[in-house]
C-alpha positions, 0 to 999 in steps of 0.5 A: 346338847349342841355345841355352836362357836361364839365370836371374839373380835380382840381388836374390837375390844374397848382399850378402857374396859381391859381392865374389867376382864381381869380374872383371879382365882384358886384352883384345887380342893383339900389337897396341895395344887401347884401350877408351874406353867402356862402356854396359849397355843394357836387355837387360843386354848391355854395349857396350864401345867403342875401337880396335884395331890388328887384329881377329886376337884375335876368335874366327872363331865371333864375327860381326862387322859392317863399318858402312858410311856415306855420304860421306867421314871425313877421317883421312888423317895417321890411324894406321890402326886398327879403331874397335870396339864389343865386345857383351859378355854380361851377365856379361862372359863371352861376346863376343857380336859385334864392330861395327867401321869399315872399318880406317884410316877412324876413330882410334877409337870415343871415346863412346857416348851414347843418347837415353834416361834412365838405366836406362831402355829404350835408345834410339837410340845415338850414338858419336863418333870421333876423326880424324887430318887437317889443319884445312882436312879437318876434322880433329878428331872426328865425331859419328854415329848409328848404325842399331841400337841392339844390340837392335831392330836390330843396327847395320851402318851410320850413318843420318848423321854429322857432320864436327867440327872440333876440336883442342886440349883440344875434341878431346881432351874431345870436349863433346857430348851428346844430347837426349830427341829426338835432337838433338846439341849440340857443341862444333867449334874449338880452345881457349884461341888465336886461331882459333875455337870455337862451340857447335851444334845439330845437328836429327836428321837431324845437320844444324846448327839454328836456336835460338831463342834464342840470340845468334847465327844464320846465315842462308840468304842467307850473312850473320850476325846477332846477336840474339835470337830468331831469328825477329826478324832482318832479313827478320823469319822464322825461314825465313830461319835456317839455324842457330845457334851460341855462339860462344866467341870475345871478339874482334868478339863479344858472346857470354856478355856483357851488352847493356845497362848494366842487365844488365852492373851487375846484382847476382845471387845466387852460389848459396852465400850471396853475389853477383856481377856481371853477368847473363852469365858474361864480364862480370867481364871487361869494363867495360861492356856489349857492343853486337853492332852494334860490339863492344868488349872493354874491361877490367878489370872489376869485381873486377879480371880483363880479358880475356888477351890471348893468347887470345880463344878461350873453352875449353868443355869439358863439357856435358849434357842434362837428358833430361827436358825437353832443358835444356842445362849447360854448364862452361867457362873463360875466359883471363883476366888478374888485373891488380893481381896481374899474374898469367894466369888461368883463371876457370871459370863452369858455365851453364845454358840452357832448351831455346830457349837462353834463360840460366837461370843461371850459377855461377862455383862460388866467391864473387865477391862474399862474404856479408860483401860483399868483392871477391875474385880467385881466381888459381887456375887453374880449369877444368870436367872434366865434367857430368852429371845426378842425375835423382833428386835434381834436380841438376848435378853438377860435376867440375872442377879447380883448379890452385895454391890460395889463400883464394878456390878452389872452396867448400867442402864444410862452408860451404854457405848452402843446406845448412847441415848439408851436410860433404864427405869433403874440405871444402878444399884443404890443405898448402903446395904450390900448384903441382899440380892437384886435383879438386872435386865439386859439386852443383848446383840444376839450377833455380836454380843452388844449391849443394847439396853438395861435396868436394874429391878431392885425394890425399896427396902422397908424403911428406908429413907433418901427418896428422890423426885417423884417420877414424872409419868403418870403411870409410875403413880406418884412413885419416886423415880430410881434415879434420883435419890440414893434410897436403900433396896432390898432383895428381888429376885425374879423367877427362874427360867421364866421371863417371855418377850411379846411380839414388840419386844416388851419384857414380861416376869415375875419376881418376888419383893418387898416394898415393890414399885406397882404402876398406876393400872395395877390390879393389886398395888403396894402402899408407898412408902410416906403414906406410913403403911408397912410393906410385906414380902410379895410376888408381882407380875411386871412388863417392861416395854421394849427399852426397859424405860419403864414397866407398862405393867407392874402388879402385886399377887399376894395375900391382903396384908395388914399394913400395920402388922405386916400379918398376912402377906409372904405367902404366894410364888408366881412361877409361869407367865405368857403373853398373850394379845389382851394381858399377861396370864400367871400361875403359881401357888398360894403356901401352906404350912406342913400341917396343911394350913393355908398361909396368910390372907386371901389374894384379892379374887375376881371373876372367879370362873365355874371351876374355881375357887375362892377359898384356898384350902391347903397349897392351892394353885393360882391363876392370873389373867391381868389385862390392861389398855397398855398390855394390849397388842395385837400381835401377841396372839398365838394365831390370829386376832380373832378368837374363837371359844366353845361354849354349850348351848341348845339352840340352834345348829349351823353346818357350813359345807363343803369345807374347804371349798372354793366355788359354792357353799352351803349353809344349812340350820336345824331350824328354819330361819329364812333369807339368812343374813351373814358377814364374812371377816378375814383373819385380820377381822376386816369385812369382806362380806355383808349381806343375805344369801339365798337357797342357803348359798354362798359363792366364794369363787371371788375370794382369795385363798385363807381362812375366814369366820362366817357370822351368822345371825339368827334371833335368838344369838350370832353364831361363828363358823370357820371356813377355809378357802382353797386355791384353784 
């Protein structure tokens, strides 16, 4: 069989036929198939990462790669099961290889990260995993770095990895992220208890590191010391550092607080309008400052919150790196305790740190202290669900949730000090019924700590009633507008740690729930509300444009439920999404029960590609690729506008040669094929030539340096060939 390259022109597809290149489909056999992530990288290929009970459902022509490692990865109360990376084509039509651990050694294949910019060449690539093991085993999750990056070198083992010990809500978000340099910032213990949990750094030969500045270090002689820099400890060298840590515990520590009086009654800017107070985000804690040679932890503070008993441990659940300059964002809660409203609480701050770890600034993403000068407290429950970055428009966008309302809750979206103009798709929480959970989008300065814009994403409660106005764009398909009416919601929560930003700043995430708001170019939509079919609990994939205005795209993936019963939905998680320049790629699971039964209805399916399946046996994984004219932009491709994929045929074989060059080249068949036509396009598709050569022959001594596609047409198919030109 000869392999030959055909050509994919993205700008040239018709906007209106998007929408018919919509793949849905299982993967899997008998067994239980999960995948957690998906990443495109820059020769167009997807990675699709998770695991498997076995790996019968792989085709015997598809390679697969065992990775191996040195040392030991405790999971030893595991589930034994393959933690997999699928290789799929650009087109998702052909798995081209299967990258696994040797079975029962990982629980899975969680995260894949690079140390790349978005839509740039990728980079190295680094993956975490779950283990099953007791606390003394380091049970948690481990952090690695693989030795291929699928297209310099294919991975067949870790250069290292590192043992994180995690448990509770940490195990389950799993807050790492990589720098420009290949540097990993974790998160290793529990949250919200008694026990421990710090922030590290590991350096890039995956061993933990000294920051500069940061509060905390531990040093060679196995003491511990509190200060800052590193360099300023006893023995007066940073040689005497072995690393540095945060950590997120109030009892014996002083982290996230103030030293000084001055610094712990500083009056601050909130970012939206008003203050606070404290230059770190634990002292509204507190009563005063914290020495690190005799902590104390006495409340309340200021406006009225103290530190809850039960729970020392701190929760830090998201954090990103800004690849440019490796700043560091991270979004957290703090146990807390409202006294005069003897109420528990859970207060949320998002803090940013340069790449020494010295403080920037931190929002506690409401007002503390409003314009018109009055203490609030905010009893919701608030937390961070995830970070990330939008590189074009220089901000922190912030996922995070609140669980119950009252007048003090996440700002909202049309009351926004640095943007007077700005107005969310949701401005606020609505309706009577506190007691659920709800999302809230944010957009942060990443300098200063600004807020730019935000939404909340709460879904129509079933049943409920007080709808307003229809919303006036057509692409919200008749659905009543959020901000008219005082309709109750219910709980949404989105996926943790997986929301993406596109190269214009479009948000992008998954979420799950009940009566979900699905536009007008939906693949799978929810019955509204007064046509009288009953909702069911759901997974959907939105995209927000860059104001979070509106979703450009917001779709169901879940079972086909009856709408009278109810009977048939709840039964999907979505927990990976990327970007990409024609739509937004998912993946996930559909559930079963423990006696391996698939729940509910079939997903709607479409363009089922030859590996997969359209009949879910046990858990069976998902994949999406949804596109649409609205989800389309060119600049989200991870390398270029033009894609190329391998496919099989017998036909006929091009070589083109010397490459690279940069005077003549030869184009050479198998065949014979005459005077050859050919056009010749740039990487931004644009023709540069068009014609026949003669002698198989090709002057290119009058283009400019880069990489071009030949196209070469022949009877039978046009066929596609890279070719580089050098400079001279």
């Amino acid at each position: 069989m000869i392999k030959y390259f055909a050509l994919i022109i993205i700008s040239l597809f018709p906007k209106q036929f998007l929408a018919q290149q919509n793949i849905v489909t299982y993967l899997g056999n008998n067994g239980k198939e999960t995948l957690y992530d998906v990443l495109q990288i820059s020769n167009g290929h997807f990675l699709a990462c998770g695991y498997a009970d076995n790996l019968d459902w792989i085709l015997p022509n598809i390679p697969r790669s065992e990775l191996t490692f040195q040392g030991n990865i405790n999971n030893s109360l595991g589930s034994n099961r393959y933690g997999i990376i699928i290789e799929f084509t650009a087109d998702l039509q052909n798995i081209i290889r299967v990258v696994h651990f040797p079975k029962g050694v990982v629980e899975d294949i969680r995260m894949m990260k690079t140390n790349s910019l978005p839509y740039e060449s990728t980079g190295d690539i680094f993956i975490s995993c779950n283990t099953s093991d007791t606390d003394s085993n380091d049970g948690g999750y481990i952090i690695a770095k693989l030795n291929g990056n699928f297209i310099s070198n294919l991975p067949n083992s870790l250069i290292w990895f590192t043992k994180v010990w995690a448990k509770s809500i940490t195990k389950e978000a799993q807050p790492w992220d990589v720098s420009s340099k290949g540097e990993v910032y974790y998160v290793s213990g529990e949250a919200y208890g008694y026990d421990w949990s710090a922030l590290y750094c590991l350096n890039q030969q995956g061993q933990r590191k000294v920051v500069k500045n940061w509060r905390t270090h531990w040093l060679k002689n196995g003491n511990e010391w509190k200060g800052t820099p590193a360099a300023n400890n006893p023995f007066g060298s940073i040689d005497s550092v072995k690393y540095s840590g945060i950590v997120l515990k109030i009892w014996g520590r002083c982290e996230l607080r103030s030293w000084t009086n001055e610094e712990h009654n500083a009056t601050l800017a909130d970012g939206n309008g008003g203050t606070k107070k404290g230059t770190w985000p634990a002292d509204f804690l507190f009563d005063g400052p914290c020495d690190p040679s005799n902590p104390s932890a006495s409340g309340p503070g200021y406006n009225g919150y103290s530190a809850e008993a039960c729970c020392p441990v701190f929760g830090l659940t998201s954090l990103v790196v800004d690849r440019r300059n490796n700043d560091l964002y991270f979004g957290m809660s703090f146990k807390s305790y409202a006294v005069q409203y003897e109420s528990p609480d859970f207060e949320p701050a998002v803090i940013a740190m340069d790449s020494t770890g010295d403080l920037r600034w931190w929002s506690r993403l409401y007002h503390e202290i409003s314009p018109s000068g009055e203490i609030n407290i905010s009893l919701p429950d608030q937390y961070v669900d995830a970070l990330a970055i939008d590189y074009t428009n220089n901000t922190l966008v912030v996922g995070a949730r609140c669980h119950g309302n009252n007048t003090q809750n996440f700002w909202s979206g049309n009351q926004v000090a640095s943007n007077p103009s700005a107005f969310g798709f949701q401005n606020r929480f609505t309706g009577n019924s506190g007691n659920n959970h709800v999302s809230w989008l944010g957009k942060l300065g990443l300098l200063n700590g600004a807020l730019k814009h935000s939404t909340f994403m709460a879904e129509y409660a079933e049943g409920t009633s007080n709808f307003g106005v229809p919303h006036p764009d057509d692409l919200l398909d008749g659905w009543p507008d959020p901000n008219s009416g005082w309709p109750n919601v219910n709980t949404t929560r989105m996926a943790k740690n997986a929301i993406k930003v596109s190269s214009n700043g479009a948000v992008c995430l998954l979420a799950v729930g009940r009566r979900t708001i699905t536009t007008a170019n939906a693949y799978q939509k929810m019955v509204k509300p007064f046509y009288g079919g009953l909702s069911a609990w759901n997974s959907f994939v939105r995209v927000y444009n860059t104001n979070l205005e509106k979703p450009i795209y917001s779709s169901l993936i879940v079972g086909a439920w009856d709408t009278l019963t109810q009977n048939g939905g709840d039964n999907t998680e979505l927990f990976g999404i990327f970007k990409t320049a024609k739509g937004v790629v998912c993946v996930g699971r559909q559930k079963a029960n423990l006696s391996g039964e698939s729940l509910g209805n079939l997903i709607p399916l479409t363009n089922i590609p030859p590996w997969g399946v359209s009949t879910p046996e046990n858990e069976t994984a998902i994949i999406a690729y949804l596109q649409d004219s609205l989800l389309f932009n060119q600049t989200d491709s991870i390398a270029n506008p033009i894609s190329i994929v391998e496919i099989i045929s017998d036909e006929i074989l091009i070589d083109v040669f010397p490459n690279p060059s940069n005077e003549l080249v030869y184009i050479k068949s198998n065949r014979p094929m005459g005077n050859t036509q050919i056009q010749m396009l740039d990487m931004l598709g644009n023709t540069v030539f068009n014609g026949a050569i003669f002698n198989d022959e090709l002057n290119i001594s009058a283009f400019s340096s880069g990489t071009y596609i030949i196209l070469i047409q022949t009877q039978q198919q046009v066929i596609a060939k890279r070719l580089i030109i050098i400079g001279r």
